[in-house]
N, C-alpha and C positions, 0 to 999 in steps of 0.2 A: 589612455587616450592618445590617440598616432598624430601629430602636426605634420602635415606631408611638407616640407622646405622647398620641394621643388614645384608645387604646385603655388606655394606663396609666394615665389619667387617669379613666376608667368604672371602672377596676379590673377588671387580668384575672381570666381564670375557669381554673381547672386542668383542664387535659386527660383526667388519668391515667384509668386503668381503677380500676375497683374491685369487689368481688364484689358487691356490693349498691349501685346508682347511691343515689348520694349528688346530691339534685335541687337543683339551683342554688336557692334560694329567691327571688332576686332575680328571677327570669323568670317559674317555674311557680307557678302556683294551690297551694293548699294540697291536694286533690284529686287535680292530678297528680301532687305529690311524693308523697301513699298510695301510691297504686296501681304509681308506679315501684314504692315499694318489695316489692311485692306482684309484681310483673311481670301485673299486670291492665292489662285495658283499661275505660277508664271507659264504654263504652255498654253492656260486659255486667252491670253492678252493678245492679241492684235488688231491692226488696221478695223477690222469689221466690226468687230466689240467696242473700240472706241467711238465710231460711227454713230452705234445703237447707243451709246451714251451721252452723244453730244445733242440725239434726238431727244433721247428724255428727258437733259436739262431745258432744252430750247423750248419745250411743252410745258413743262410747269416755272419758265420764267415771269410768265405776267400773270400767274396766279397768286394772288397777296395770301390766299386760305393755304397755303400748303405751301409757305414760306422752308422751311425745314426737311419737306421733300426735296427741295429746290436746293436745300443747302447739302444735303446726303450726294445729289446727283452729282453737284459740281465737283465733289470731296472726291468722288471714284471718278469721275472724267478726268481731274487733274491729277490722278496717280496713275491713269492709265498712261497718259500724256508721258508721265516721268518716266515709265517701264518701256516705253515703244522710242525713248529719247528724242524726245519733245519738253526742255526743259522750261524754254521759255513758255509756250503755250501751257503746259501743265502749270505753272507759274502764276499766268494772269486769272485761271479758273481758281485756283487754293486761293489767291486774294480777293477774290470776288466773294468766295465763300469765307472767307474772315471778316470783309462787313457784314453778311449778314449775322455771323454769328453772334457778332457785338452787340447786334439787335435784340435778337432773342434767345440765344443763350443763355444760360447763368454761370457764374465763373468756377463751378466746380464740375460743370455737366462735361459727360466720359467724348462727349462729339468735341470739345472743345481742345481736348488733350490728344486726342487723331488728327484733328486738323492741323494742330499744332506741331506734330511732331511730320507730319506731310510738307507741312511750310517749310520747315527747319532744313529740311532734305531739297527742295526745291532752289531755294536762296544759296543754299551747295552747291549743287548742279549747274545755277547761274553765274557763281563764283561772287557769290556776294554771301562772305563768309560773317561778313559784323551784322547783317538781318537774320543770318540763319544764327547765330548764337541770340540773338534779341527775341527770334521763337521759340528758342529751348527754354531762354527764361520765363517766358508765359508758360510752358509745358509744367515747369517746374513747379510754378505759384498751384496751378488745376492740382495737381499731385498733390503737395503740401497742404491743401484745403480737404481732399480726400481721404490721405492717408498719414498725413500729419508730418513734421520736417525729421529727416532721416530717415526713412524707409528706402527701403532696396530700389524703389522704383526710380524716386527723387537723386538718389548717389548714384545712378547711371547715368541721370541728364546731368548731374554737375561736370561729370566727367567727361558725356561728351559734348559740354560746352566748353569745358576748359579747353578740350583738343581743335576744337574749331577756334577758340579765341589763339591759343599759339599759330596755330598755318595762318593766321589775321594779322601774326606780327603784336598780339597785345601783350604780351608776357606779363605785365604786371595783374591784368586783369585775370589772365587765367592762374598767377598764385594766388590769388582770392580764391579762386573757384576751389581750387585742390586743398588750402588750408579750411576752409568752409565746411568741405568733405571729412577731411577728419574732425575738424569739431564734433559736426555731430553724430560722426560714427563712433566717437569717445563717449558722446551724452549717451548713447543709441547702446550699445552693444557694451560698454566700457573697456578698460585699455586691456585687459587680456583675454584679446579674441583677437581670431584672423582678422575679421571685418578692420578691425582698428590697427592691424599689422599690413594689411593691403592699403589703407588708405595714408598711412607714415612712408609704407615703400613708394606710391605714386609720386605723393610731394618728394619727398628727397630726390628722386630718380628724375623728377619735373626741374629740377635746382641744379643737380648735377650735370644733366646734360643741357640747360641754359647757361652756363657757365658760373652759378652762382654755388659756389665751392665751401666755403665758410660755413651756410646759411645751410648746406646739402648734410654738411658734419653734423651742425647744431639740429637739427630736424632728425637725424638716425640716435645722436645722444642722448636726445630727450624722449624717446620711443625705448630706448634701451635701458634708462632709467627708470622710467613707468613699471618693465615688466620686475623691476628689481623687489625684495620681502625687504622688510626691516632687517633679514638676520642676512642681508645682503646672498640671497641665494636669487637665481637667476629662473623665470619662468621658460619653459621649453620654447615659447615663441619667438625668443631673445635673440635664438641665433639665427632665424632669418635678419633682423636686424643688421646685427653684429657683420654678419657675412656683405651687408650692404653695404655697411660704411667700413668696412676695409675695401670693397671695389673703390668707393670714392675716395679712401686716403689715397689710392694707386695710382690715380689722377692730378695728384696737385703734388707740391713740393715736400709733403709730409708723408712718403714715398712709405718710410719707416713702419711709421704707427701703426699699418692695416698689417703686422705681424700680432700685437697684442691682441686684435679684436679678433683675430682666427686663431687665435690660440684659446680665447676664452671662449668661443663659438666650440670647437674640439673637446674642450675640459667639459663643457655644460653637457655633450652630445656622451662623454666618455662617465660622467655620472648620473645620467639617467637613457640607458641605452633605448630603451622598450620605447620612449615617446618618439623614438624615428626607424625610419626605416634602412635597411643597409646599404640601396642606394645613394640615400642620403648622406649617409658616413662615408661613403666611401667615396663621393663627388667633393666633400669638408677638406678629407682629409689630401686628397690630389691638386684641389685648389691652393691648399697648406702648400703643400707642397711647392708645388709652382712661385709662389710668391718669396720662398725661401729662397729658390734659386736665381730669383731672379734680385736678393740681396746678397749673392756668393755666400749663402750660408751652405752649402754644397752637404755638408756631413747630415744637420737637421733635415735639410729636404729629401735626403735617401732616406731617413728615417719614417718619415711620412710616406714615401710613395710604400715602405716598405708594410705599412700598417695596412693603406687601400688594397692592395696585395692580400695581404691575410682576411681584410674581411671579403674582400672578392671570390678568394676561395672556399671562406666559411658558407657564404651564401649561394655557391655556385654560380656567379655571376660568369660568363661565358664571353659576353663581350667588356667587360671590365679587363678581365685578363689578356685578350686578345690586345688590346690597345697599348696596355701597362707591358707586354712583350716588344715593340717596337718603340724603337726610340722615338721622340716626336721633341721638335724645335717649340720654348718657352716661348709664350706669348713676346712679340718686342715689338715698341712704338716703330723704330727705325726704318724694318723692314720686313716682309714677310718671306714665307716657301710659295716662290710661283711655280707655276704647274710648266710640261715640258713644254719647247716651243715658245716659250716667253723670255721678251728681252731681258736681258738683266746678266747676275754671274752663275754660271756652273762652279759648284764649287765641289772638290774631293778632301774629303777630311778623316780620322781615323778619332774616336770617338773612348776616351775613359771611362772609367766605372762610375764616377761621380758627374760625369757630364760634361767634361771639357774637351775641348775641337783641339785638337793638334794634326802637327804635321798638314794642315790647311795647303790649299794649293789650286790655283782657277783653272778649271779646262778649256773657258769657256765664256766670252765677255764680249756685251753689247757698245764698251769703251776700252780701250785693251791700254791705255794710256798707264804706265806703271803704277805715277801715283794714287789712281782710280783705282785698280786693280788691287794694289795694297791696302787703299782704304777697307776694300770690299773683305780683305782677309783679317785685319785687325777687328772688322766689327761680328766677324766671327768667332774669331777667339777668343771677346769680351762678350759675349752671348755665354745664353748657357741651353745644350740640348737635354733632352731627361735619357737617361740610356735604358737601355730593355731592361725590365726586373722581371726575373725570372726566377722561379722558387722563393721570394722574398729577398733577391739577392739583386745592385743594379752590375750589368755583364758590360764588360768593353768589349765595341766592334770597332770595325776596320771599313775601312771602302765604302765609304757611307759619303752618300752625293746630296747633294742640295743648289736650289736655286735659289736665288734670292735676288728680292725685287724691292729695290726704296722704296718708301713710302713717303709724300711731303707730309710736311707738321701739320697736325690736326690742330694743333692750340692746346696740347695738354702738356702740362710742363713733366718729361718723364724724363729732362737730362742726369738724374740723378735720381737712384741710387744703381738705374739698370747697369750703366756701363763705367764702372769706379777709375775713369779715365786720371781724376784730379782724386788724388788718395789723400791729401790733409785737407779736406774742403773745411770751411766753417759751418759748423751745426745750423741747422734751417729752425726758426720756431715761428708759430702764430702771431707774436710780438713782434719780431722783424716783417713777417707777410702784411701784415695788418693794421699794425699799432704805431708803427715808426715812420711807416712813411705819409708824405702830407698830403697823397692822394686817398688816401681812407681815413682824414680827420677832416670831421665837418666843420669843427672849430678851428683849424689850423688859419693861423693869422701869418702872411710874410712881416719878416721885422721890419718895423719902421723909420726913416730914418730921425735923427737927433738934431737941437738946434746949431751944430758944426758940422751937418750932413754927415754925418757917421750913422750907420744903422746899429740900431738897439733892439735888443729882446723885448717883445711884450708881453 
């Protein structure tokens, strides 16, 4: 059985059927996901059709016998509205049609769960993103009565409640949503299955990039612990994990650690080859790579590029090799390769087997001020580029140009381990990040003072 890594790693998409498509939002326009739910086609939507719609509400408004008519009408006038962008106006028609459905509705009926996901879209559109997450949770409940809690349908609105509660600024409410989600895609599917490997990568990936670093670890930990046997061997799903939470060590101060979890992501892939594919192996093992050198383990990382190599070849992979032939600059917070015609340095450097910049030199500078210039050169040659490997072997060139463009600090702490500027640093652990100081102790008490005004420990 094949786990595709890269597909788990976009994050799959649920197959199921459902009586009302439930539109990827990740793919479709805001447009097409109306009209899905309409079962319209968008080239017949315009001015004139809206017209003949607003007729047909307007005729069966003061008929009490064909209340229901009256509510179907309003449903398609105000998605028409939303399609021809008219948000407000589509807006006051889908609330109109939400009292009445209160009326006569029942809380599981399928008009109730279109309307609802109609609303949810419109409250969007109007930029009232905390009523549009408050109709996804009505959506949600119609679902859960239907199809009962965790099905495919219900983990689509969680998700895209959670994603509307973030652009809302709720962050805490949407880790509910996402921890919610995996509950019960654990209960649902249990822990070794995709379903319950996408919805561990959402949260953590939800964590990490909110800045909550810790909490991003413990949430890949305990996903990678689940897929572990008693005889401590590792499920094939493992290393989608594994691969997550060394992105996130790469992130915070424990720069280090995301070596072991790609290494144990490689070991699991290197003994059971058949459950992935060569693309996969061979993305593992270049990522290896890259993170190798960007800890100056320089020997291990040509070892790595040197394996992506061999299985590129084995599988005929065409554009693997092509890329793995040119040298290409390691991922760095600092600064990137801007493109020509961009401010920044020209720089000319001549380039080792193992990937070190020498002989550095500016052509070419948007600040020509020496000690700018020099900086520009020293963060080159604390860099590390990957050199052409060619036949399994990495080649030194020569004459090799590059630009390069600062980048400000995003907030990720990556002063260390990229640029071994301070060679005897003191070791970094979780106990110092976390434990010692007195802004992460909820009990921390300052001392108080004594009856001679001296302060004492309490």
């Amino acid at each position: 059985m094949r786990h595709p890594l890269a597909t788990l790693l976009l994050f799959l998409v649920f197959a199921a059927q459902t009586p009302f498509a439930l539109a990827d939002e990740a793919e479709d326009s805001d447009k097409v996901y109306i009209a899905r739910q309409l079962d319209w086609v968008l080239g017949d939507i315009d001015e004139q059709r809206l017209e003949m719609l607003r007729a047909r509400s307007e005729s069966l408004r003061s008929d009490e016998a064909k209340r229901l008519a009256y509510l179907d009408a309003l449903v398609e006038e105000g998605g028409a509205a939303l399609l021809l962008d008219q948000p407000r106006y589509g807006l006051d028609r889908l609330e109109t049609a939400e009292r009445i459905a209160n009326r006569f509705l029942e809380r599981d009926d399928l008009k109730r769960l279109r309307l609802q996901l109609l609303l949810s879209m419109a409250y969007e559109r109007n930029r009232e993103l905390k009523l549009a997450a408050e109709s996804l949770s009505r959506a949600q409940q119609v679902v859960a009565l239907r199809e009962g809690a965790g099905s495919p349908s219900q983990l689509k609105l969680i998700y895209r409640r959670a994603r509307l509660l973030t652009a809302n600024g709720s962050l805490w409410l949407a880790g509910k949503q996402y921890r919610s989600a995996l509950r019960l895609t654990r209960k649902t599917y249990g822990d070794a299955s995709p379903e319950t490997v996408e919805a561990t990568m959402r949260l953590g990936t939800f964590l990490r990039v909110n800045g909550e670093y810790k909490k991003s670890l413990t949430v890949f930990r305990k996903g990678i612990k689940r897929l572990r046997d008693d005889d401590k061997q590792y499920h094939p799903l493992a290393v989608t994990l594994l691969m997550a939470r060394a992105e996130t060590a790469l992130t915070g101060p424990l720069a280090e650690h995301a070596l072991d979890q790609m290494a144990l992501a490689n070991q699991i892939m290197d003994q059971d080859p058949a459950s992935f594919s060569a693309e996969e192996r061979i993305e593992a093992a270049y990522r290896y790579g890259e993170v190798l050198m960007l800890q100056h383990l320089e020997g291990r990382a040509m070892e790595q590029f040197r394996t992506a190599w061999t299985l590129a070849e084995a599988d005929g992979n065409s554009q693997w090799l092509e890329r793995l032939a040119k040298p290409e600059l390691v991922s760095n917070p600092l600064f990137r390769a801007g493109s020509p015609g961009e401010a920044g340095f020209a720089l000319s450097y001549n380039l080792t087997a193992d990937g070190r910049p020498k002989q550095v030199e500016v052509t070419a500078a948007s600040d020509d001020r020496i000690a700018v210039t020099e900086f520009a050169k020293d963060m080159l040659r604390s860099a590390r580029v990957r050199p052409p490997v060619i036949a399994g072997e990495g080649r030194a060139v020569e004459d090799q140009q590059l630009i390069m463009v600062f980048q400000p600090y995003d907030g990720r702490n990556h002063h260390q381990p990229l640029f071994r500027l301070q060679r005897n640093r003191p070791r970094v652990t979780l106990r110092d990040n976390f434990r010692n100081r007195p802004a992460y102790r909820p009990d921390y008490r300052p001392p108080a003072p004594g009856p001679d005004g001296r302060k004492v420990s309490v």
